[in-house]
C-alpha positions as CSV (number, residue, x, y, z in Angstrom):
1,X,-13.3,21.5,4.7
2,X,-11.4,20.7,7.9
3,X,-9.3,17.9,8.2
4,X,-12.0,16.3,10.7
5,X,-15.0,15.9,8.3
6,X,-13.2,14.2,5.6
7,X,-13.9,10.5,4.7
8,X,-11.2,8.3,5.7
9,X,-9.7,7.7,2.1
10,X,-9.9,11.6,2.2
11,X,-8.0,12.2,5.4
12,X,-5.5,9.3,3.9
13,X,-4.7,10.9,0.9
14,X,-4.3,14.6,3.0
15,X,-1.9,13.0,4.7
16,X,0.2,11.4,1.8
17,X,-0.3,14.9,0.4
18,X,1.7,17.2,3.0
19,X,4.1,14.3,3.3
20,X,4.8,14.8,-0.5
21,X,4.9,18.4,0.2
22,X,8.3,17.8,2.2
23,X,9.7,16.3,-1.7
24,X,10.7,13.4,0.4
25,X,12.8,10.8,-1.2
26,X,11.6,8.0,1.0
27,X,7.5,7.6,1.8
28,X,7.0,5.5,4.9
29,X,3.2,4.5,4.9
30,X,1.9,2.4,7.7
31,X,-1.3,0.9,6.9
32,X,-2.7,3.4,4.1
33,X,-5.7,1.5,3.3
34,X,-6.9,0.2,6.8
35,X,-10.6,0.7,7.0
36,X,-11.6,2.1,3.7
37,X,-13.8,0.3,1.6
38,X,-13.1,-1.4,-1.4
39,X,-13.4,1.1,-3.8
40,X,-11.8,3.9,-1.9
41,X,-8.8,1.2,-1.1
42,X,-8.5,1.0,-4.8
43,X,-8.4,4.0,-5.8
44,X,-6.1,4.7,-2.9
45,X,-3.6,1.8,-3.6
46,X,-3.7,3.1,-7.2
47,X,-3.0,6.8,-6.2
48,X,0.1,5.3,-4.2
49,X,1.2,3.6,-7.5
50,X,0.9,6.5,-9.7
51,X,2.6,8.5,-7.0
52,X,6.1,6.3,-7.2
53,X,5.6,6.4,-11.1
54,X,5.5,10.1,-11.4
55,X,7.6,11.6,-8.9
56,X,10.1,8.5,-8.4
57,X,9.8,8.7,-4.5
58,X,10.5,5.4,-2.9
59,X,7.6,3.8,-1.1
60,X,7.7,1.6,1.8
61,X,4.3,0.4,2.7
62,X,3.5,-1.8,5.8
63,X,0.1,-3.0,5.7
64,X,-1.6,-5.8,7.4
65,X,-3.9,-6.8,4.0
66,X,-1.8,-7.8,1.5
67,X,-4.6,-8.5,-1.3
68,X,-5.4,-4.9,-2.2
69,X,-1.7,-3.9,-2.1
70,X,0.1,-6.9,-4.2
71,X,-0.5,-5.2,-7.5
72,X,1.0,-2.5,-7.6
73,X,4.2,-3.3,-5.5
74,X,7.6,-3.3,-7.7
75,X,8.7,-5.7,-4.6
76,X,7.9,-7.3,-1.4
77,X,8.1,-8.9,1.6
78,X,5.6,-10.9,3.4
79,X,6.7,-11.2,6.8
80,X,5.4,-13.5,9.9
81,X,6.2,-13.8,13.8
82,X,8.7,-10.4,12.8
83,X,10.6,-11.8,9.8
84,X,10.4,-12.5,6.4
85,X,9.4,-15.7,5.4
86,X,8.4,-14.9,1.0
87,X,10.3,-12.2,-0.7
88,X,9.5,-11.2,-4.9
89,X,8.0,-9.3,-7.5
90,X,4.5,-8.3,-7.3
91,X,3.6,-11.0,-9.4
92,X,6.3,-14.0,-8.0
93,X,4.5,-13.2,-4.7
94,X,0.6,-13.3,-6.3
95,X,1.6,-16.5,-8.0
96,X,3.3,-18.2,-4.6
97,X,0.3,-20.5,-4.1
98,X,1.3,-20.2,-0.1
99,X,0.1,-16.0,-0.8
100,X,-3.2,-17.3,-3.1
101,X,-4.4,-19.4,0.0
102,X,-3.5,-17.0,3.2
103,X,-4.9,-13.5,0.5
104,X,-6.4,-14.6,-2.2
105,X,-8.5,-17.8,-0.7
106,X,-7.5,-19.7,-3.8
């Protein structure tokens, strides 16, 4: 099919595709899972994870929701006003209870 009548988790994963095609060592990804729906942004956020795991690539991932991404991050940043105001793990950043109010509503 043409690149125009895929779904958007379709046209998203085209995209990481032929930038994988380049063997990059660096994958910038700016918002991967904005406007999917919950399943397809899990299966999408997964695909990114298994992605790093099997070729190695270094990910960088900017992405406005932080809930679906959290999981399978190795580390990150949560940044405010342009800086960085939290910094961890994956799971020093799920169990900041300042993270579980603003993403997780807990």
């Amino acid at each position: 099919r043409e690149g125009g009548f895929l779904s958007g988790g379709e046209q998203q994963m085209l995209a990481i595709g032929r930038a994988l095609m380049a063997q990059p060592k660096l994958l910038l990804l700016d918002e991967p899972l904005l406007g999917l729906s919950p399943l397809v942004e899990s299966m999408l956020a997964q695909a990114i994870k298994d992605i790093n795991e099997q070729t190695g690539i270094t990910i960088l991932i900017a992405e406005q929701y932080a809930r679906p991404i959290l999981p399978i991050i190795q580390y990150g940043y949560i940044l405010e006003n342009g800086g960085a105001v939290l910094e961890g793990t994956s799971q020093d950043l799920m169990d900041n209870p300042d993270v579980k109010s603003a993403y997780f509503g807990l």
